[in-house]
C-alpha positions as a printed Julia matrix, in Angstrom:
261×3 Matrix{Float64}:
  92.01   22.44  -43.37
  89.36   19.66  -42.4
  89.66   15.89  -42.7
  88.06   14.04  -45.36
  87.88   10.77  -43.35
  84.14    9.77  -42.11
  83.84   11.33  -38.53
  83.77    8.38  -35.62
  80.79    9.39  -33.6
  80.31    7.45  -30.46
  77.05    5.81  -29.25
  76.36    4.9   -25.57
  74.44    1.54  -25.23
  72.39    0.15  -22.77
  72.1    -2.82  -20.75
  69.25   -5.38  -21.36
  68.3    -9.2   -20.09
  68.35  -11.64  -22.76
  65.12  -12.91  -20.6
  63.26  -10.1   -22.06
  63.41  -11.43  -25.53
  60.8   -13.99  -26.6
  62.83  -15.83  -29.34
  65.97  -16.09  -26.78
  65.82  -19.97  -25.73
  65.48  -20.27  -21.47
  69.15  -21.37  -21.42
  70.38  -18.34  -22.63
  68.26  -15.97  -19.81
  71.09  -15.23  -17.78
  72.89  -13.59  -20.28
  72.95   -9.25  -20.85
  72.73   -7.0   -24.05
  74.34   -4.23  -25.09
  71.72   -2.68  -27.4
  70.42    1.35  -28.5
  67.46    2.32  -30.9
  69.25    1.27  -34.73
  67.53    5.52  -34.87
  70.62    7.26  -33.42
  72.88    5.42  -35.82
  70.79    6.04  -38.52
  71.03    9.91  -37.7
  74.64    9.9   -37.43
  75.0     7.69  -40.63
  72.6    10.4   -42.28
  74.28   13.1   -41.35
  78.04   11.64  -42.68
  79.52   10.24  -39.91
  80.43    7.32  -38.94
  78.36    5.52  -36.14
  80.1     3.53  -33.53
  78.13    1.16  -30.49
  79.88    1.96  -26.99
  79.44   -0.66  -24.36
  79.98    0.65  -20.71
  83.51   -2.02  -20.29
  85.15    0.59  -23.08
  88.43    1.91  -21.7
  87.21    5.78  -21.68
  91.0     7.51  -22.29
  91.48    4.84  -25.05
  88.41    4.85  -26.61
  88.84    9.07  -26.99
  91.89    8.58  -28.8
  89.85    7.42  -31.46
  86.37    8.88  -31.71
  85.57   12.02  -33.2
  81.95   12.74  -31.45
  79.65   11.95  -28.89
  76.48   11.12  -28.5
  74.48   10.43  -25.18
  71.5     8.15  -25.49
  68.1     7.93  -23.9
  67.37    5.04  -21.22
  66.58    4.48  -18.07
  66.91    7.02  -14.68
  69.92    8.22  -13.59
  70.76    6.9   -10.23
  69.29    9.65   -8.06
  72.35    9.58   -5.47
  74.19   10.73   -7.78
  73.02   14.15   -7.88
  72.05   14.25   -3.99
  68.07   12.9    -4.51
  66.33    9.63   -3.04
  64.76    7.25   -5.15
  60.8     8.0    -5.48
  57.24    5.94   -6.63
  57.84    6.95  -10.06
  61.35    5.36  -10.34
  62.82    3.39  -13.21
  65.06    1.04  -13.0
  68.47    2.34  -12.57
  72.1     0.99  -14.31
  74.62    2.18  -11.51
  77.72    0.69  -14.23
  76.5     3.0   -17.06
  75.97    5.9   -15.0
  79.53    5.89  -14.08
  81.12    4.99  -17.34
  79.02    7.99  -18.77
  80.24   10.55  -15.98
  83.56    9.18  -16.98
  83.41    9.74  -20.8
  81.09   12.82  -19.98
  84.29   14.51  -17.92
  87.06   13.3   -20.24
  85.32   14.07  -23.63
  84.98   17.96  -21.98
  88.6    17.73  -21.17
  89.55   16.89  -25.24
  86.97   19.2   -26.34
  85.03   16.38  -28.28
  81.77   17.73  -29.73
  78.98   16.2   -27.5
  75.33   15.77  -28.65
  73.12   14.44  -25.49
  69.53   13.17  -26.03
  66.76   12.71  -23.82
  68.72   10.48  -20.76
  71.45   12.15  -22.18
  70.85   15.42  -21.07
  70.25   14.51  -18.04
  73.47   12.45  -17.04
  75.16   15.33  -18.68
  73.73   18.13  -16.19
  74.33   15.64  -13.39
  77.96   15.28  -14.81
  78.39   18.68  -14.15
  76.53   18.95  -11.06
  73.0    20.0   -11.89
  69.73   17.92  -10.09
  67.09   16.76  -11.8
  62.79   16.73  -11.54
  62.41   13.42   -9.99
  59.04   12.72  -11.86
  56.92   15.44  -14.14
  53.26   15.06  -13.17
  50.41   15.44  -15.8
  49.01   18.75  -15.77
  45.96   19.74  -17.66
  45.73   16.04  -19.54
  49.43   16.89  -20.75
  52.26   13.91  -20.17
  56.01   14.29  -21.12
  56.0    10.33  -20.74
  55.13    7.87  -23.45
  52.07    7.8   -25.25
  50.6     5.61  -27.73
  51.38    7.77  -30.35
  54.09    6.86  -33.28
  57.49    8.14  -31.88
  57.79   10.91  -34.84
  54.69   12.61  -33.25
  55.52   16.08  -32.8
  53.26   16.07  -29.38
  54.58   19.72  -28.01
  56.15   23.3   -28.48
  59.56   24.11  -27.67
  60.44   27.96  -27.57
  64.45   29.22  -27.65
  66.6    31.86  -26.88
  66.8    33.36  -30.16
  70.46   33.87  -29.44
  71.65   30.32  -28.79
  73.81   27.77  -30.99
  70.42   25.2   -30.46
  68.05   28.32  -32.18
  70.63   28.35  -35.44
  71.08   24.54  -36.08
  67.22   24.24  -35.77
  66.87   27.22  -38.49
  65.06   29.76  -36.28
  65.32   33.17  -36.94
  66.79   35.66  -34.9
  64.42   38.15  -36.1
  61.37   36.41  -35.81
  61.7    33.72  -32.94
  59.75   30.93  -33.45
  58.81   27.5   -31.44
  59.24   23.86  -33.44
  57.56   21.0   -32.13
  58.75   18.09  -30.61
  57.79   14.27  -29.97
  58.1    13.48  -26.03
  59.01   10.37  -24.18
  60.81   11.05  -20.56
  59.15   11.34  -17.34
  62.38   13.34  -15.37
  63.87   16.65  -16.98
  66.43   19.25  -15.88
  65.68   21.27  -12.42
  68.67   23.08  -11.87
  71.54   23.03  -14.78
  75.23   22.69  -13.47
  77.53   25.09  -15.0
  78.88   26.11  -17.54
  75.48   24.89  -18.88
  72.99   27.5   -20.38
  69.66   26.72  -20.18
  68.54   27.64  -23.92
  64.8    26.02  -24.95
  61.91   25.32  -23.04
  58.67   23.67  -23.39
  55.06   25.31  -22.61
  54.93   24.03  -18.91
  58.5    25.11  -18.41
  60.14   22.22  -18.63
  63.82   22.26  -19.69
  64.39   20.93  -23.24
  67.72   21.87  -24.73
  70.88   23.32  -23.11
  74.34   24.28  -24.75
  77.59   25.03  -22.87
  78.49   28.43  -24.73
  81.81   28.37  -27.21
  82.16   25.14  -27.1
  80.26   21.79  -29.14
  78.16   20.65  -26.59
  73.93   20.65  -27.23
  71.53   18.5   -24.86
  68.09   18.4   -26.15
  65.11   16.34  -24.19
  63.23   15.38  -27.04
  64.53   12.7   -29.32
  65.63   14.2   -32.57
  66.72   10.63  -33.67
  62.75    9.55  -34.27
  61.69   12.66  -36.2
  61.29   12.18  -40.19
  64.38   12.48  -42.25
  67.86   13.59  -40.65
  67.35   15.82  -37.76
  69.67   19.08  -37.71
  70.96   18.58  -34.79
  72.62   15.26  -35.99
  73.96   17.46  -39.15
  75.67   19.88  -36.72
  77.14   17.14  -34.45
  78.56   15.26  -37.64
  79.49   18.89  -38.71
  81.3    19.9   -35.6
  83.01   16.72  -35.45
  84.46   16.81  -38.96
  86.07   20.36  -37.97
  87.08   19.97  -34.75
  90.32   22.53  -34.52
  91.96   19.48  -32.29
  91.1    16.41  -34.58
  92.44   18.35  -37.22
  95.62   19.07  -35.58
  96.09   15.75  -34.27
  95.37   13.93  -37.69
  98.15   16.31  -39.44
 100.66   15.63  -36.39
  99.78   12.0   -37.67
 100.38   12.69  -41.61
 103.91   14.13  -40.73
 105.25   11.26  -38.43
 103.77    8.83  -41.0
């Protein structure tokens, strides 16, 4: 039996100076943002759910008692450390508080078997998470750039090919029988270089570059692109929402609820 209440789907946040806002006054420079694209709620929202803004002072075990989803946001590099690199030229800047908040949620949303969708960033912390190491910087090769263009962020800029097999292939509609590759928009300059198990590497673009991995049997999809920009309501948000709503362990837990109520 599934729940008819609104999945809670969980957005990480970034951090962001209020100094890097024109219309904040100078007095108010000192202060920090918690802010994410308005896209990834809109995806969630469009897909059923219910969107909710995660800032990195959440109490993780707390917070899990009540969300229903997960979804890992793009930003900024993950702190190479972290996954046994040094920092290189091509380095971002890095947010050493919401790297560790995200292992933490990363490791305790496995544990409940929350559905996880990770995007862009989010793939990445999530293959660190489980011990994978990521391309420090993906060069341009033959005029092509995974990084950001000045192209619309809908662009569909590359292929993506998948195992034909994989839970990624069926929410994005190819067919078994006929594999096919769907193209993408791009904006990341680091991907994937070795995925940490129980990942499964499962799309790819031309070049090689990792773009989607699963962890088999259970709801957990990374992609690299961002699925949030495309057109309309991207499948992938469908399937998260989907996956959350019939969850074998929210549905227990919510009819433990009904009967002590």
């Amino acid at each position: 039996m599934t729940s008819d209440r609104s999945p809670l789907i969980g957005i990480t946040t970034r951090r962001l100076s209020a100094s890097a806002l024109p219309y904040y006054p100078v007095t108010m420079h000192g202060l920090t943002l918690d802010y994410v694209v308005s896209d990834y709620a809109r995806g969630v929202a469009g897909a059923g759910g219910t969107p909710v803004l995660i800032p990195s002072e959440a109490p993780v075990e707390t917070l899990l008692q009540c969300l229903d989803g997960l979804v890992l946001t793009g930003g900024e590099d993950v702190t190479p450390s972290l996954y046994g690199a040094v920092e290189g030229p091509h380095a971002t800047v890095h947010d050493r508080q919401r790297d560790e908040f995200e292992l933490a949620i990363i490791s305790a949303a496995l544990a409940r078997q929350i559905p996880i969708l990770a995007i862009c960033r989010g793939i990445q912390i999530l293959n660190v998470a489980l011990g994978g190491t990521l391309v420090p910087h993906l060069e341009e090769v033959d005029g092509f750039t995974h990084a950001m263009t000045d192209m619309a962020p809908s662009v569909r800029r590359h292929g993506v090919k998948f195992e034909s097999d994989s839970e990624l292939a069926r929410v994005m509609g190819i067919d078994k029988e006929a594999p096919a590759k769907l193209s993408v928009n791009s904006f990341h300059h680091q991907a994937i270089l070795e995925a940490g198990p129980p990942l499964r590497v499962v799309a790819w673009a031309d070049d090689g570059t990792i773009e989607g991995v699963e962890i088999p049997n259970r709801a957990v999809i990374g992609v690299q692109w961002h699925p949030e920009m495309h057109e309309g309501v991207d499948p992938v948000f469908a399937w998260l929402c989907s996956a959350a709503r019939n969850n074998p362990v929210r549905i227990k837990k919510e009819n433990s609820d009904a009967r002590i109520t």
